[in-house]
N, C-alpha and C positions, 0 to 999 in steps of 0.2 A: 549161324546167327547167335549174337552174343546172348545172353539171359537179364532179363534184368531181375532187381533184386525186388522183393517183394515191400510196397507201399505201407506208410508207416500208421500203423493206426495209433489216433488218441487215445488215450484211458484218462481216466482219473485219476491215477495214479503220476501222468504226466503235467498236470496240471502245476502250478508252481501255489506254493502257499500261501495264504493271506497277510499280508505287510502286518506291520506290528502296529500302526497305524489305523490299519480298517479294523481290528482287532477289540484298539483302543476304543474308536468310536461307537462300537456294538453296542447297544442297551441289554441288560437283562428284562425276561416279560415282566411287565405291570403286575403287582401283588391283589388281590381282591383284597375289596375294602371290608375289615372287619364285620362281624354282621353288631347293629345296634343291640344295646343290650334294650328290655321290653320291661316298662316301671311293672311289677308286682298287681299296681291296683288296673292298670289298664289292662294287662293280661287274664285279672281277673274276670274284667265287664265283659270284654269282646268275646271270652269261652261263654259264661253266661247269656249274651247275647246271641248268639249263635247256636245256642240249645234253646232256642227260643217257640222254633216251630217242633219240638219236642214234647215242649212243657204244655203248647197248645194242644197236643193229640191226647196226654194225658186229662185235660180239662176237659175236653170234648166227651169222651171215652167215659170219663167220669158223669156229664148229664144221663149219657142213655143208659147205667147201671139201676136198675129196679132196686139193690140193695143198699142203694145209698140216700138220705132222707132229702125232701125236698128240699129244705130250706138248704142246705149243704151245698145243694147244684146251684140254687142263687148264686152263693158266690162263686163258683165254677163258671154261672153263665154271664154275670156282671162284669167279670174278668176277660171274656172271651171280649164282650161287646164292647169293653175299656179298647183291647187291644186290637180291635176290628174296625172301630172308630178312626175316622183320618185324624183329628184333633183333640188330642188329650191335654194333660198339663203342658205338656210339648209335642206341637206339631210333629206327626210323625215324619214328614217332609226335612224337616229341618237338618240341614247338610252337617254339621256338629254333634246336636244333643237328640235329636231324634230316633227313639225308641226307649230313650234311658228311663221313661218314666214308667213306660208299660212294663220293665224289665222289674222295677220297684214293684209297683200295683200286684205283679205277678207273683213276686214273694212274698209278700202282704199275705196274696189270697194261701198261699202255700202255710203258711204260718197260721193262718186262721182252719185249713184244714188238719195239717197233721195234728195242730194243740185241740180238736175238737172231736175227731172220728178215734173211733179205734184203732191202733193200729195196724190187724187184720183188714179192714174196711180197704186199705188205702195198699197191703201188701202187692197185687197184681200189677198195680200201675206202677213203684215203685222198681219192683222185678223188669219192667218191661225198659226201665231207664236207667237201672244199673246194669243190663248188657249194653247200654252206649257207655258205660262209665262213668253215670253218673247220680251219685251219692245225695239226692236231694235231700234228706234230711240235714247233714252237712254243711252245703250249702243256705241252706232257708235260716241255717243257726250265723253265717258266716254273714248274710245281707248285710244285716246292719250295720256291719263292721266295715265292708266295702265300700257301702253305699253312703255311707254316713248319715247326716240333718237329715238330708233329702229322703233319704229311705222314711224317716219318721215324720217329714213333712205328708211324704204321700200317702203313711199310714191313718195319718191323722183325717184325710179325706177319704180314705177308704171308706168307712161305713155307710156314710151318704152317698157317696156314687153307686155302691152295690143296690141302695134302695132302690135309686133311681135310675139303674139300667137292668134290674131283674126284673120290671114288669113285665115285659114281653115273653119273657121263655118260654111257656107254652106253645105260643104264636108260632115263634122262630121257627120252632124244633117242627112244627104239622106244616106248615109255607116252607120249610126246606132256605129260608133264608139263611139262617144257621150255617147250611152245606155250605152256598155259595160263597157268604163270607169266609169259611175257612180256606178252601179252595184256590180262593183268590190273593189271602194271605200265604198261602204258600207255594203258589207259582208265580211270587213277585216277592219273597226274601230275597235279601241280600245278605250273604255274612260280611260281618266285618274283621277286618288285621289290624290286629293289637299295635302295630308299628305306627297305625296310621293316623292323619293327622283330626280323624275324630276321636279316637280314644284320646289323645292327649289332650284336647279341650275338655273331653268329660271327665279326666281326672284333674284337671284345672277348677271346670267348675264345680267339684266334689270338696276341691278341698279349700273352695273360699265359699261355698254354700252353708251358712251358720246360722240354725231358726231364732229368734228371740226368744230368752231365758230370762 
């Protein structure tokens, strides 16, 4: 019986090559689109903003220190109740500018404490915020520059709102309201991306916000 010859197997090799044609038509992959570049002043607010429940644990921290004088925690606890408040200058709700005023009021209060305590008085909480990286002294000198009128409009209402939201601090602090309100503010932050389209409104209206002179 005769043999036959062994069946041919394909390879890839066998294959015939691609026409200069299909070749032609090939696309190279799609390039990612550059990343946007991020304005300066909007980069600023949204790091700022987002060290927000930061700047509250220091304020906090700050009423329950025996070595720190009453009136001082006023503005600690005036500042809490500003930013605990659903409705301030601006609705904290408000899908654009909301938070930007408590972000002001907050270095306000920071600026009314570093220029009044000792230096010493204020070192631990400082230490506890430069292992996040950040340099509040620095910063509370920078507000005004970022924030521009608006920083100095909200300065300008600063003293009277600390009158009228430090009464209660005793109260707060024994009713544990206090807690609950912190609590609550921070298992419902949200940070914000500097990319996004509420920074760009609140550097919009930063920079057509202008007090009368």
């Amino acid at each position: 019986m005769s043999g036959t010859g062994p069946s041919s197997v394909s390879t890839s090799t066998d294959r015939a090559p691609s026409s200069p044609a299909a070749r032609k038509d090939a696309q190279p992959p799609a390039r990612a689109a550059a990343p946007r570049s991020v304005d300066p002043r909007a980069s600023w607010i949204a790091h700022r903003m987002n060290e927000m429940p930061k700047y509250v644990m220091f304020l906090y921290n700050l009423l329950l220190d025996a070595n720190i004088d009453w009136r001082f925690k006023e503005h600690a606890f005036g500042t809490l109740r500003y930013i605990f408040e659903e409705d301030g200058i601006i609705p904290d709700d408000d899908p654009l500018l909301g938070r930007l005023d408590d972000l002001a009021f907050t270095f306000r209060c920071f600026a009314e404490l570093i220029g009044s305590l000792p230096e010493g008085k204020l070192a631990i909480y400082e230490q506890v915020l430069a292992a996040y990286a950040i340099p509040i002294r620095q910063y509370v000198a920078e507000a005004p520059q970022w924030l521009g009128d608006f920083y100095f409009a909200v300065a300008t209402l600063y003293p009277q709102t600390i009158t009228r939201l430090c009464d209660k601090l005793g109260n707060a602090i024994k009713t544990g309201e206090l807690v609950r309100a912190l609590q609550h503010y921070l298992e419902t932050f949200k940070p914000d991306d500097p990319n996004s389209a509420k920074m760009e409104r609140c550097v919009v209206f930063l920079d057509n916000y202008k007090l009368g002179r």
